[in-house]
PDB file of N, CA, C and O in Angstrom:
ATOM      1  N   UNK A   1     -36.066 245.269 136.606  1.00  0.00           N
ATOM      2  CA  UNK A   1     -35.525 244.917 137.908  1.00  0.00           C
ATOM      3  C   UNK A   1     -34.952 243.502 137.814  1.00  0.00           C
ATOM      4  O   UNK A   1     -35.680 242.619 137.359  1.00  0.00           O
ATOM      5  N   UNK A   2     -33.698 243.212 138.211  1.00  0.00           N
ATOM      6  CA  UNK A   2     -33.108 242.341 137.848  1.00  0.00           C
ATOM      7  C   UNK A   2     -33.540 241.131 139.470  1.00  0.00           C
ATOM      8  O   UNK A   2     -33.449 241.284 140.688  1.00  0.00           O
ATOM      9  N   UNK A   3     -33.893 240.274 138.778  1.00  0.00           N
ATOM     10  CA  UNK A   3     -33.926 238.733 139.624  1.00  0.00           C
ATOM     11  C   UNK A   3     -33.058 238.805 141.284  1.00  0.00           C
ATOM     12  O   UNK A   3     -33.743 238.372 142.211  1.00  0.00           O
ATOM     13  N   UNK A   4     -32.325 239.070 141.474  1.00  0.00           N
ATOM     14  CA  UNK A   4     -31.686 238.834 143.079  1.00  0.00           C
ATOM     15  C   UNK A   4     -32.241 240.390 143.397  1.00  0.00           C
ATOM     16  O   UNK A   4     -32.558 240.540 144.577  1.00  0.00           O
ATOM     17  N   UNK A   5     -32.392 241.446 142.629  1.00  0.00           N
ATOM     18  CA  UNK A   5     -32.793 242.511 142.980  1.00  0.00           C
ATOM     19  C   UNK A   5     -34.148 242.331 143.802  1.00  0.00           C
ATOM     20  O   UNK A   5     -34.298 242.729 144.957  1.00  0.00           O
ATOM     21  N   UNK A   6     -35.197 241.617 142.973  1.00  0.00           N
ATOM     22  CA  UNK A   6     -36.487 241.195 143.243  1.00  0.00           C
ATOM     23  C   UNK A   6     -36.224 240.371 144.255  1.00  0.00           C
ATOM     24  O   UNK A   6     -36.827 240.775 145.250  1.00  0.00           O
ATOM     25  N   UNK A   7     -35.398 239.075 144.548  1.00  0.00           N
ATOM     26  CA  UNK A   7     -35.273 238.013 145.225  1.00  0.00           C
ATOM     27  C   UNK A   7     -35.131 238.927 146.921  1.00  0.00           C
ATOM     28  O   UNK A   7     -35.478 238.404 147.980  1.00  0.00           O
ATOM     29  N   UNK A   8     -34.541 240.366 146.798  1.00  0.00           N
ATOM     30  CA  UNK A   8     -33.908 240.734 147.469  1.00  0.00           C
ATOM     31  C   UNK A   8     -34.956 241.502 148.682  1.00  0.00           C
ATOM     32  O   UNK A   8     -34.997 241.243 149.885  1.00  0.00           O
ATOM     33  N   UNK A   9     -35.624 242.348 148.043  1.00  0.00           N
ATOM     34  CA  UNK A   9     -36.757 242.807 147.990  1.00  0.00           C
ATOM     35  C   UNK A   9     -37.951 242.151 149.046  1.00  0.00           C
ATOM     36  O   UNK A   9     -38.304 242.521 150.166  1.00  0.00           O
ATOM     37  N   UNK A  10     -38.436 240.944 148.131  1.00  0.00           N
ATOM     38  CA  UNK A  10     -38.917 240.289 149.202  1.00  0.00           C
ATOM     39  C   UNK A  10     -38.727 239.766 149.966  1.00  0.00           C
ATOM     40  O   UNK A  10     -39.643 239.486 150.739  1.00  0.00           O
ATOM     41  N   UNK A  11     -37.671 239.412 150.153  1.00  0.00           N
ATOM     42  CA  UNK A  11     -36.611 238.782 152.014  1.00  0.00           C
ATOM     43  C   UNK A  11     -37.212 239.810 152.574  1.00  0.00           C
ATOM     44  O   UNK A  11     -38.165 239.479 153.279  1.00  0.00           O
ATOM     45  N   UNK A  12     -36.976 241.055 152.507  1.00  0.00           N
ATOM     46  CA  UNK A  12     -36.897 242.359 153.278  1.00  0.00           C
ATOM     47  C   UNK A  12     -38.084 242.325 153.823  1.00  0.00           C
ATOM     48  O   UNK A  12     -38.113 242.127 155.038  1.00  0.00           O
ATOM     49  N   UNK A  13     -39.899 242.580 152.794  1.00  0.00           N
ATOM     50  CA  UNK A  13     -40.897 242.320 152.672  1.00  0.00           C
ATOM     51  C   UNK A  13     -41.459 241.371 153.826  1.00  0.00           C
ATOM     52  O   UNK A  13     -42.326 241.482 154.694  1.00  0.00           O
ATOM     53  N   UNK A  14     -40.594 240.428 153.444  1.00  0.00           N
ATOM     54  CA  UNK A  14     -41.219 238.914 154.290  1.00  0.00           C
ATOM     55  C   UNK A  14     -41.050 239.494 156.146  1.00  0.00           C
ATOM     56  O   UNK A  14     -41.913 239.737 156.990  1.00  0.00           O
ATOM     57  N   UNK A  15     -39.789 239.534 156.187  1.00  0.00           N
ATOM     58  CA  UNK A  15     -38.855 239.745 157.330  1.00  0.00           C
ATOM     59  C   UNK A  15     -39.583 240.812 158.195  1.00  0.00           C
ATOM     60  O   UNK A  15     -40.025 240.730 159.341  1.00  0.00           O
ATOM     61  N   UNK A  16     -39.575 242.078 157.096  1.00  0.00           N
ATOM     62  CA  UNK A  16     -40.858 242.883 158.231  1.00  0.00           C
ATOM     63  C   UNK A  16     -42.136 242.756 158.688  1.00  0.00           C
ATOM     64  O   UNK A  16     -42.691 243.356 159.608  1.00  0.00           O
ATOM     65  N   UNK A  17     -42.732 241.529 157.614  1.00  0.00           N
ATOM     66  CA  UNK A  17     -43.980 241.328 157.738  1.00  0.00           C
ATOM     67  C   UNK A  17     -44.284 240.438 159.127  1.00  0.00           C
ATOM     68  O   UNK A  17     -45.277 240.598 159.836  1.00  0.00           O
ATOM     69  N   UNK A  18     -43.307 239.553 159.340  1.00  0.00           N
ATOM     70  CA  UNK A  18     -43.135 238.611 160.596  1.00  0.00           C
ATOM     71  C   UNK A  18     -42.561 239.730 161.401  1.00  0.00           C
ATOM     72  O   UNK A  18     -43.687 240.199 161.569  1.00  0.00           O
ATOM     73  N   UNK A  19     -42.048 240.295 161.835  1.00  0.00           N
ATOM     74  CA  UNK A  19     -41.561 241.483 162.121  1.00  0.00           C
ATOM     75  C   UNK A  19     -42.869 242.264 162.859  1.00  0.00           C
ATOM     76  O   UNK A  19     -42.959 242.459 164.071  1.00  0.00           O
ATOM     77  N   UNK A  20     -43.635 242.575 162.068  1.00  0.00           N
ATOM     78  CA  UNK A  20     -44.661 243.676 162.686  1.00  0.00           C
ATOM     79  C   UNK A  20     -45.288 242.424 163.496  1.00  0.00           C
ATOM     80  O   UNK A  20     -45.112 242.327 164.711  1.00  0.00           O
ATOM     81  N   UNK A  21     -46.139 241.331 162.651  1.00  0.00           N
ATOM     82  CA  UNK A  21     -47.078 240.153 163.232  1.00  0.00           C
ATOM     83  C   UNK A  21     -46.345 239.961 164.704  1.00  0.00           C
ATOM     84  O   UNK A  21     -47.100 239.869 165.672  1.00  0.00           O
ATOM     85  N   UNK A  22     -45.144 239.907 164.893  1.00  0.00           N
ATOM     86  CA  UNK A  22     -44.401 239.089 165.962  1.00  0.00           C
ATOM     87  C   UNK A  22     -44.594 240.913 167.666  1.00  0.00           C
ATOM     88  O   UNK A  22     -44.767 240.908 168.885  1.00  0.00           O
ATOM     89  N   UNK A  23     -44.412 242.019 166.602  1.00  0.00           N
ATOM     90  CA  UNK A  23     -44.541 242.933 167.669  1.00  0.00           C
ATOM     91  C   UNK A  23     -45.919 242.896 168.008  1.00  0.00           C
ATOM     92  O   UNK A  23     -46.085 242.749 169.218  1.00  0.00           O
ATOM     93  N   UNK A  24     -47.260 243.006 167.151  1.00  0.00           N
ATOM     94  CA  UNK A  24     -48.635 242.951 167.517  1.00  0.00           C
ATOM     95  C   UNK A  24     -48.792 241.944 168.623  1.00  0.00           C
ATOM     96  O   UNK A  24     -49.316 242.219 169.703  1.00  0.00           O
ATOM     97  N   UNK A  25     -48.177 240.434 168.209  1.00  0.00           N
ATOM     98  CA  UNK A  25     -49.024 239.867 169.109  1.00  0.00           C
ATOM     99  C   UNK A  25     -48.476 239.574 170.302  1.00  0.00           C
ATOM    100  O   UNK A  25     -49.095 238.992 171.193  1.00  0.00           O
ATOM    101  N   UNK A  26     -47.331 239.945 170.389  1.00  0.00           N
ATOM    102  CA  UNK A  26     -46.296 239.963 172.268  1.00  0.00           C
ATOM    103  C   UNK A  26     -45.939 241.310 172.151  1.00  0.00           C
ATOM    104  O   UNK A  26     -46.250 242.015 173.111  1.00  0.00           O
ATOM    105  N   UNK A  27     -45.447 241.765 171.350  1.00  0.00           N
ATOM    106  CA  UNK A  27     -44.243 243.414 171.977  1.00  0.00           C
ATOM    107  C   UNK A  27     -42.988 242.851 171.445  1.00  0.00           C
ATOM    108  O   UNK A  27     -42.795 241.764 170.900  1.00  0.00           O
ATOM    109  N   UNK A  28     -42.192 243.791 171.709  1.00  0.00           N
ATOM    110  CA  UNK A  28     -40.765 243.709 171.003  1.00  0.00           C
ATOM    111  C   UNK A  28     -39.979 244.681 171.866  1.00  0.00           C
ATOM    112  O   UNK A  28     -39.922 245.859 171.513  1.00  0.00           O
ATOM    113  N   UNK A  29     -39.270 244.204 173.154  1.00  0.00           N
ATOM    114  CA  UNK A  29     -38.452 245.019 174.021  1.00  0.00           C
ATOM    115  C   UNK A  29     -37.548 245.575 172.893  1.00  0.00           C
ATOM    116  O   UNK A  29     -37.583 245.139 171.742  1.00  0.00           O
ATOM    117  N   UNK A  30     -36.719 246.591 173.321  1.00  0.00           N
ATOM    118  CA  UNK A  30     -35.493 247.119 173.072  1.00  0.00           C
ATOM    119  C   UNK A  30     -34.519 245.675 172.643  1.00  0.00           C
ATOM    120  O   UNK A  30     -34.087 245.300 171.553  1.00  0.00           O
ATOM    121  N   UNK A  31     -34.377 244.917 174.431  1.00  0.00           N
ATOM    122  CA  UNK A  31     -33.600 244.023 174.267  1.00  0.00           C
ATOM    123  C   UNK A  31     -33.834 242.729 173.138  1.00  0.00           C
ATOM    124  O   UNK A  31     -32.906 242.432 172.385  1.00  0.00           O
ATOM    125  N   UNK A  32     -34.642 242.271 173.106  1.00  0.00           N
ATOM    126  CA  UNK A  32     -35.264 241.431 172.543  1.00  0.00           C
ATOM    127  C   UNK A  32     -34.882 241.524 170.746  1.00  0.00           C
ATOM    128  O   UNK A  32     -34.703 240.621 169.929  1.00  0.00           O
ATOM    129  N   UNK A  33     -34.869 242.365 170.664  1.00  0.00           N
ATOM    130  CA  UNK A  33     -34.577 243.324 169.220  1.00  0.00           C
ATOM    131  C   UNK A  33     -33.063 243.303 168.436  1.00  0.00           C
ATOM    132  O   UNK A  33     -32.575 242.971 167.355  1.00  0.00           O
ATOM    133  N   UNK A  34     -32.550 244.063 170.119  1.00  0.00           N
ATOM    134  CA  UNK A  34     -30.529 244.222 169.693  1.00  0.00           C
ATOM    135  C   UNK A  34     -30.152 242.877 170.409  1.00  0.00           C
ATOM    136  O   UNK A  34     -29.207 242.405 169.777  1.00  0.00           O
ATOM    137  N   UNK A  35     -30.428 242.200 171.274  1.00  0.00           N
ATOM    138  CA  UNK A  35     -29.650 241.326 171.897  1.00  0.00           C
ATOM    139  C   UNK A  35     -30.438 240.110 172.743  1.00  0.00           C
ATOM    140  O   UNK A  35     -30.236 239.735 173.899  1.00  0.00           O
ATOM    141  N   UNK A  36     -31.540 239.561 171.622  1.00  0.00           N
ATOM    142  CA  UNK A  36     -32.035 238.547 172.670  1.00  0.00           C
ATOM    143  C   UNK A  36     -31.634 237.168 172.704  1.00  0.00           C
ATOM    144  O   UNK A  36     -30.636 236.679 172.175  1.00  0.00           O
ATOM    145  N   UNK A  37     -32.285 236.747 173.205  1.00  0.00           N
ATOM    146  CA  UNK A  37     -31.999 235.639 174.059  1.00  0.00           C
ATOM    147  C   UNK A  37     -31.763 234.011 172.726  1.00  0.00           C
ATOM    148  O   UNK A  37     -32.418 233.768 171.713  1.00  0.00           O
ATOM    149  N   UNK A  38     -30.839 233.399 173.210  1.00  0.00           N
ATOM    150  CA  UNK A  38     -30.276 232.435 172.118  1.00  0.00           C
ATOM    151  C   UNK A  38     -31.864 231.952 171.535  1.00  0.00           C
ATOM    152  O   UNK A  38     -32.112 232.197 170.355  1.00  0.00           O
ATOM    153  N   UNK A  39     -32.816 231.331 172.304  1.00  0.00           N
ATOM    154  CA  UNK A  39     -33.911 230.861 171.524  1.00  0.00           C
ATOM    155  C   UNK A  39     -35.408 231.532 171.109  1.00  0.00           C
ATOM    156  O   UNK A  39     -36.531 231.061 170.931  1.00  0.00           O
ATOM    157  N   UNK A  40     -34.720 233.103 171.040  1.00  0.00           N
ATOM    158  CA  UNK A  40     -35.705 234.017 170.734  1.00  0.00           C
ATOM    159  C   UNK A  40     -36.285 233.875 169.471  1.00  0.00           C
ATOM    160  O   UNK A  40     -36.030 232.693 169.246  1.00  0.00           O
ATOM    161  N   UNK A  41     -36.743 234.185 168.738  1.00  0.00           N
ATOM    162  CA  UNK A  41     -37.145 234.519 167.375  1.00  0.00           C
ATOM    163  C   UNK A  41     -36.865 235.956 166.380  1.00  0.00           C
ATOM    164  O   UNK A  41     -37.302 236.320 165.289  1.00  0.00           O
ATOM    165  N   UNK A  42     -36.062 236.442 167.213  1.00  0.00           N
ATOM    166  CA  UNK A  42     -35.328 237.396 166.404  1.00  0.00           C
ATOM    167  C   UNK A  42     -33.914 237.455 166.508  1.00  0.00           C
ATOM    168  O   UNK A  42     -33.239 238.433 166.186  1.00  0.00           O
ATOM    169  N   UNK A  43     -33.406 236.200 167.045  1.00  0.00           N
ATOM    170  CA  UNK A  43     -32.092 235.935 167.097  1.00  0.00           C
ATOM    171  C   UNK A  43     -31.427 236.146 165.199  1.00  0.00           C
ATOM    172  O   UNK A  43     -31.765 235.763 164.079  1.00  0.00           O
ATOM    173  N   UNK A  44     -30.620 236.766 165.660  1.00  0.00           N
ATOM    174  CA  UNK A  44     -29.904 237.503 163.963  1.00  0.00           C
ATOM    175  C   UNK A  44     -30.865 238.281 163.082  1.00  0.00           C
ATOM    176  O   UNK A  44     -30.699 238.547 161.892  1.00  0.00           O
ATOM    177  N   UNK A  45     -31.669 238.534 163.683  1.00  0.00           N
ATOM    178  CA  UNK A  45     -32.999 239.409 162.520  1.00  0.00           C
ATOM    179  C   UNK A  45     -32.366 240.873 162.303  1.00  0.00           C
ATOM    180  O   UNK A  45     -33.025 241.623 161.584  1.00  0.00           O
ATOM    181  N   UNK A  46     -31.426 241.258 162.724  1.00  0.00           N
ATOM    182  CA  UNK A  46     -31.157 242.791 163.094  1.00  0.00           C
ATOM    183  C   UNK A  46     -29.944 242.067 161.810  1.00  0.00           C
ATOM    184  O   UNK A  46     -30.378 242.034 160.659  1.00  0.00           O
ATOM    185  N   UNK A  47     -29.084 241.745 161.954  1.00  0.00           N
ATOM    186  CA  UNK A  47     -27.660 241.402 160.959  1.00  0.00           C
ATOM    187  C   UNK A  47     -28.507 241.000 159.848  1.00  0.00           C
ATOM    188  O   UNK A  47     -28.438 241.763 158.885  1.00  0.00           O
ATOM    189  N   UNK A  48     -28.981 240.396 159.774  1.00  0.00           N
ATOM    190  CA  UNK A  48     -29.558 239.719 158.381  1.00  0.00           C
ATOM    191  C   UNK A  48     -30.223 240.563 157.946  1.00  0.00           C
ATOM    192  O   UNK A  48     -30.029 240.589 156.731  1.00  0.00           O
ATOM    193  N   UNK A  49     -31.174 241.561 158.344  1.00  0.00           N
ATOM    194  CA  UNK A  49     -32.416 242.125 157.715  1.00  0.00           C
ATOM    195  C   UNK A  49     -30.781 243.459 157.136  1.00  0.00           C
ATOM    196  O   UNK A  49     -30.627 243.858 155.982  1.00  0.00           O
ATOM    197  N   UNK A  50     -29.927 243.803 158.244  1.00  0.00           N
ATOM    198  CA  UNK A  50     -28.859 244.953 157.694  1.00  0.00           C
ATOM    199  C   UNK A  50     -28.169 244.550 156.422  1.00  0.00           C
ATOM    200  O   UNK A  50     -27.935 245.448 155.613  1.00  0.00           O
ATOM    201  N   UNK A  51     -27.843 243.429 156.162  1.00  0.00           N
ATOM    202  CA  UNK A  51     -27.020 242.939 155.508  1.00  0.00           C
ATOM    203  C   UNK A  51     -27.569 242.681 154.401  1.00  0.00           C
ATOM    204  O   UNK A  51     -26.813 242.699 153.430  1.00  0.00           O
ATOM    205  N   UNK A  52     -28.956 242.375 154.167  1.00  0.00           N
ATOM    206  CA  UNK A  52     -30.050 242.135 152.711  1.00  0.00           C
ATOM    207  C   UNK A  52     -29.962 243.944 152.268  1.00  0.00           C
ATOM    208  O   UNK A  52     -29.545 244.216 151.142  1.00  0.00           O
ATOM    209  N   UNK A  53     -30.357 245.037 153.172  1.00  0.00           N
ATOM    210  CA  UNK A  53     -30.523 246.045 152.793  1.00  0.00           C
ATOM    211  C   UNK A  53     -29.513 246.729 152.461  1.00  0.00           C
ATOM    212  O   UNK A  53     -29.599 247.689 151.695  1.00  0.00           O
ATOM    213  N   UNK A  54     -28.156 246.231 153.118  1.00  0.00           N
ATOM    214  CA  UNK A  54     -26.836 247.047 152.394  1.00  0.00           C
ATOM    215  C   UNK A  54     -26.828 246.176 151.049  1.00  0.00           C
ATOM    216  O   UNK A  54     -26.625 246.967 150.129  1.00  0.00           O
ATOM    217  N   UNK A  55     -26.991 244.630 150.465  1.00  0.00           N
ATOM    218  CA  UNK A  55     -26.837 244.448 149.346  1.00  0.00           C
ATOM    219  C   UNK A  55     -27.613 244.743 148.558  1.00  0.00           C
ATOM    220  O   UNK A  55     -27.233 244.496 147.414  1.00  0.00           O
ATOM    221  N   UNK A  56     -29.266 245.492 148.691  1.00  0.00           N
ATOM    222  CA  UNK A  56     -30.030 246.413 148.024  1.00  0.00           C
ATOM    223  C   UNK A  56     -29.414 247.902 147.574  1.00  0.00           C
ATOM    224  O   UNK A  56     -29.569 248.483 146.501  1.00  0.00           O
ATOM    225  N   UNK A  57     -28.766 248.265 148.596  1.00  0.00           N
ATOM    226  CA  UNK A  57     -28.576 249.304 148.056  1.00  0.00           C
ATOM    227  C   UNK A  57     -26.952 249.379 147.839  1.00  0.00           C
ATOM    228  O   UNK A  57     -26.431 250.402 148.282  1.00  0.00           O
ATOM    229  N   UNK A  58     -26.320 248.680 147.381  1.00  0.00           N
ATOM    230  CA  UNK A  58     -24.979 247.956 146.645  1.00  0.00           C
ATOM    231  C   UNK A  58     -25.564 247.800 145.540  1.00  0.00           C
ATOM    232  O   UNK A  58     -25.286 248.372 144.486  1.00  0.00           O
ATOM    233  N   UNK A  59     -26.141 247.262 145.669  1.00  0.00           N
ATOM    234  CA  UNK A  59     -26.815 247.110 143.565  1.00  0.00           C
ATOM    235  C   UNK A  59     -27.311 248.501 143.109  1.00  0.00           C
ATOM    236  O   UNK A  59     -26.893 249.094 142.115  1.00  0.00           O
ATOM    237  N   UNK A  60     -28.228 248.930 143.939  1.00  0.00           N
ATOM    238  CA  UNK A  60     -28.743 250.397 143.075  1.00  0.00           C
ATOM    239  C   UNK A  60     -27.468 251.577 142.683  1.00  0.00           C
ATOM    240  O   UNK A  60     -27.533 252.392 141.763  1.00  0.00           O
ATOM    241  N   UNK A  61     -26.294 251.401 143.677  1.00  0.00           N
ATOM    242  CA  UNK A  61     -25.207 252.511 143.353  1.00  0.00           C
ATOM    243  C   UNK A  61     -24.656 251.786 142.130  1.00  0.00           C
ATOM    244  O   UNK A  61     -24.546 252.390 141.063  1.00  0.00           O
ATOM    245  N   UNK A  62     -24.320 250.555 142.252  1.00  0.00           N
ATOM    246  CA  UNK A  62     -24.164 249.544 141.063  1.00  0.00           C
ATOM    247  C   UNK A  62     -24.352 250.516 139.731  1.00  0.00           C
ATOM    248  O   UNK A  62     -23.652 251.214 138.998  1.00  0.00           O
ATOM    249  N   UNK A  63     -26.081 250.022 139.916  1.00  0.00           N
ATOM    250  CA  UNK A  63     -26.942 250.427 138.606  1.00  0.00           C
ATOM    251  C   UNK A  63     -27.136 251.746 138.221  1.00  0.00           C
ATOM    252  O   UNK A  63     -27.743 251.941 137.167  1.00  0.00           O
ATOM    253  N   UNK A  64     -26.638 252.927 139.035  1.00  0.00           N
ATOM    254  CA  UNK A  64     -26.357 253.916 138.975  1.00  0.00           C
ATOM    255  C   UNK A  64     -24.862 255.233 138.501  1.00  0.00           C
ATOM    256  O   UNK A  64     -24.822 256.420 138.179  1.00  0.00           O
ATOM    257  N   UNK A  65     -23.974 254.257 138.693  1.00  0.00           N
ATOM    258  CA  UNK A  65     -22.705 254.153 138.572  1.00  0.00           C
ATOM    259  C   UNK A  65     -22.296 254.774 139.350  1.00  0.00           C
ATOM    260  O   UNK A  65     -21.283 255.350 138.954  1.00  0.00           O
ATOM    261  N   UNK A  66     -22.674 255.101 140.803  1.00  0.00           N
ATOM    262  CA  UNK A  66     -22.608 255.919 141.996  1.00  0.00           C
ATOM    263  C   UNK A  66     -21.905 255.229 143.205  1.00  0.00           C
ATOM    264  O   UNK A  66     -21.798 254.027 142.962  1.00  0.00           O
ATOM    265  N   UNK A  67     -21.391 255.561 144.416  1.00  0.00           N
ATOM    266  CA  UNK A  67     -20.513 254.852 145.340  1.00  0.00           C
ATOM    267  C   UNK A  67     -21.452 255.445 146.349  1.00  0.00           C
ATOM    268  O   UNK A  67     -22.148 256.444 146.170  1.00  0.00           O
ATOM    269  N   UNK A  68     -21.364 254.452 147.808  1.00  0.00           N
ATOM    270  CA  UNK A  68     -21.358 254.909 149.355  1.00  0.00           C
ATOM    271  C   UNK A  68     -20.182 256.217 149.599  1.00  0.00           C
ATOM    272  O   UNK A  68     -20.026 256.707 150.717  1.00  0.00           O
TER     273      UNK A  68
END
């Protein structure tokens, strides 16, 4: 497993892990999720967490010699 592969991996890891911790100990509206509020704590968590997992699986078609 190549290094940004791994690097990649655990962003994801991390991200859900604050992720679940953050729904246990308040909740996690709908809104809150797709569209909250400028000084929320999941402000860009939805783009960023999409955007680590499309370049996860950009590398595996990569390493596969396979396309979307």
């Amino acid at each position: 497993m190549t290094t940004e592969k791994q690097r990649l991996i655990q962003s994801l890891i991390e991200m859900q892990k604050k992720f679940i911790a953050r729904e246990h100990e308040s909740g996690i509206s709908v809104r809150d999720y797709f569209n909250p509020e400028s000084d929320h704590p999941l402000v860009g968590y939805v783009g960023e967490y999409e955007d680590l997992a499309s370049q996860l699986v950009d590398m595996a078609h990569q390493e596969k010699g396979s396309r979307r």
